[in-house]
N, C-alpha and C positions, 0 to 999 in steps of 0.2 A: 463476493456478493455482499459481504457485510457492512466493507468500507461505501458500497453505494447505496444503503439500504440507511445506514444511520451513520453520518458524518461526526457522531464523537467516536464509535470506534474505529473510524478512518483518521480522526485527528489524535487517540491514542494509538494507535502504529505508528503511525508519521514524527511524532513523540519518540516511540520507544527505539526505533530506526534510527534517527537522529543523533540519539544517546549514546549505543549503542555504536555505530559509527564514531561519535568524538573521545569516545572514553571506555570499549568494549566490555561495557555493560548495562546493567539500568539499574538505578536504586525507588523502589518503592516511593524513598519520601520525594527525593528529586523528580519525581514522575506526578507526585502529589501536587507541588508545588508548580510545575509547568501548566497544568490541567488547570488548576485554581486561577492561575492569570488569564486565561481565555473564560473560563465557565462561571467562576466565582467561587468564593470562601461557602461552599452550603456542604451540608452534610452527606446530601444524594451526591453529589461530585465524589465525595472520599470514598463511598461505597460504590459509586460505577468503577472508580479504577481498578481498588481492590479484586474487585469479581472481573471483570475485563484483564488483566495481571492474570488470575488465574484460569479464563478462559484460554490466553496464549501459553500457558503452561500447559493446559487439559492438550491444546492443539497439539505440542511439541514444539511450538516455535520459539520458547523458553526454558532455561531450568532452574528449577528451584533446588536452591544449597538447603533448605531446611529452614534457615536461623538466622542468615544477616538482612533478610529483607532486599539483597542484591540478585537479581537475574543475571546471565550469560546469555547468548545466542546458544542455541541449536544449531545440529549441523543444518545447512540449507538445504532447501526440500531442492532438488533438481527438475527442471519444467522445459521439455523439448517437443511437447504435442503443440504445434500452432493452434488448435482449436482452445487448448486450454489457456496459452498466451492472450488468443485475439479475446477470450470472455474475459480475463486477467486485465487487458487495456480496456474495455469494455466499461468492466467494472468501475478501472481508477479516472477515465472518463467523467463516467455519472458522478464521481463522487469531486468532481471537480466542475459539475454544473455545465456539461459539455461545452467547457472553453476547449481551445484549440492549442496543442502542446506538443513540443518536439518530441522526437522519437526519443533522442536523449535525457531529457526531462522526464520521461518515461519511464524507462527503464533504470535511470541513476535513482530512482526516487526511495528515500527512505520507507515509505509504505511499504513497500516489499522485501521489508530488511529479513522474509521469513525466505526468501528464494531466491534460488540462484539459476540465472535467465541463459546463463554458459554463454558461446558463440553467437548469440540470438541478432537476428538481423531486421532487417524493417520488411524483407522478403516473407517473413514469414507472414504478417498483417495485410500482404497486398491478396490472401483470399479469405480477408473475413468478409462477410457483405453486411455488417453491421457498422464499419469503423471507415471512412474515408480516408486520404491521405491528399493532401495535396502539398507542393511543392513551393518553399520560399526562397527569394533568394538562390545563389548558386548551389548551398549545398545543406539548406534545411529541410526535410521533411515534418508538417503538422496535419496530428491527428486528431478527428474528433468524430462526433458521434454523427454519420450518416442518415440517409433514407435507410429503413427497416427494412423497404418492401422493392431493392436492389433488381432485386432478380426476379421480382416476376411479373415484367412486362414480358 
């Protein structure tokens, strides 16, 4: 809900996923400096990271060693409810201005470097009535934010 609610904490996950992916870890300052190219050189930048860094710690989805200023991943939270999938695509959706995006794009996305999505298949999204799917091409599925009110004609 958060990355749809305020797109700098969706653009620091998508950051820290990223990182964490090409180099299995995050550094504070390297985190600093990515933020600062999009948002600017201002003071409020280095204090949202700071507090956002240790909101993803408070979460568990980081750990902090103490002392070098470097994070690790967490084990990955494991997520097999479709209901809490389809609010999860839902979410990354909205926070994508419901453009329309493969199921692949989806689920590979750094944004979720906090979870692990297991066997997850495009089956499970075909009973959310919040998220459409329609079909590209021979063998793309894109998703995007539907009619709300699905189901009740």
């Amino acid at each position: 809900m958060s990355i749809a609610t305020y797109p700098f904490f969706g653009y620091m996950a998508t950051t820290i996923g990223r990182l964490i992916s090409l180099q299995g870890t995050v550094s504070s300052l390297e985190l600093q400096r990515r933020v600062k190219e999009v948002y600017g050189e201002r003071q409020t930048v280095s204090r949202a990271v700071q507090r956002l860094l240790r909101t993803f710690i408070n979460w568990k989805a980081l750990n902090d060693n103490g002392k070098s200023r470097i994070y690790a991943p967490s084990n990955k939270i494991s997520i097999v409810d479709r209901d809490i999938i389809s609010w999860l695509v839902e979410g990354f959706l909205y926070y994508n201005r419901n453009s329309a995006k493969s199921w692949n794009e989806i689920i590979r996305n750094p944004v979720f470097f906090p979870f692990d999505f297991g066997s997850l298949t495009l089956k499970e999204m075909q009973f959310s009535t919040r998220v459409d799917i329609i079909r590209q091409g021979l063998d793309e599925e894109l998703l995007f934010l539907g009619n709300v009110d699905k189901n009740s004609n």
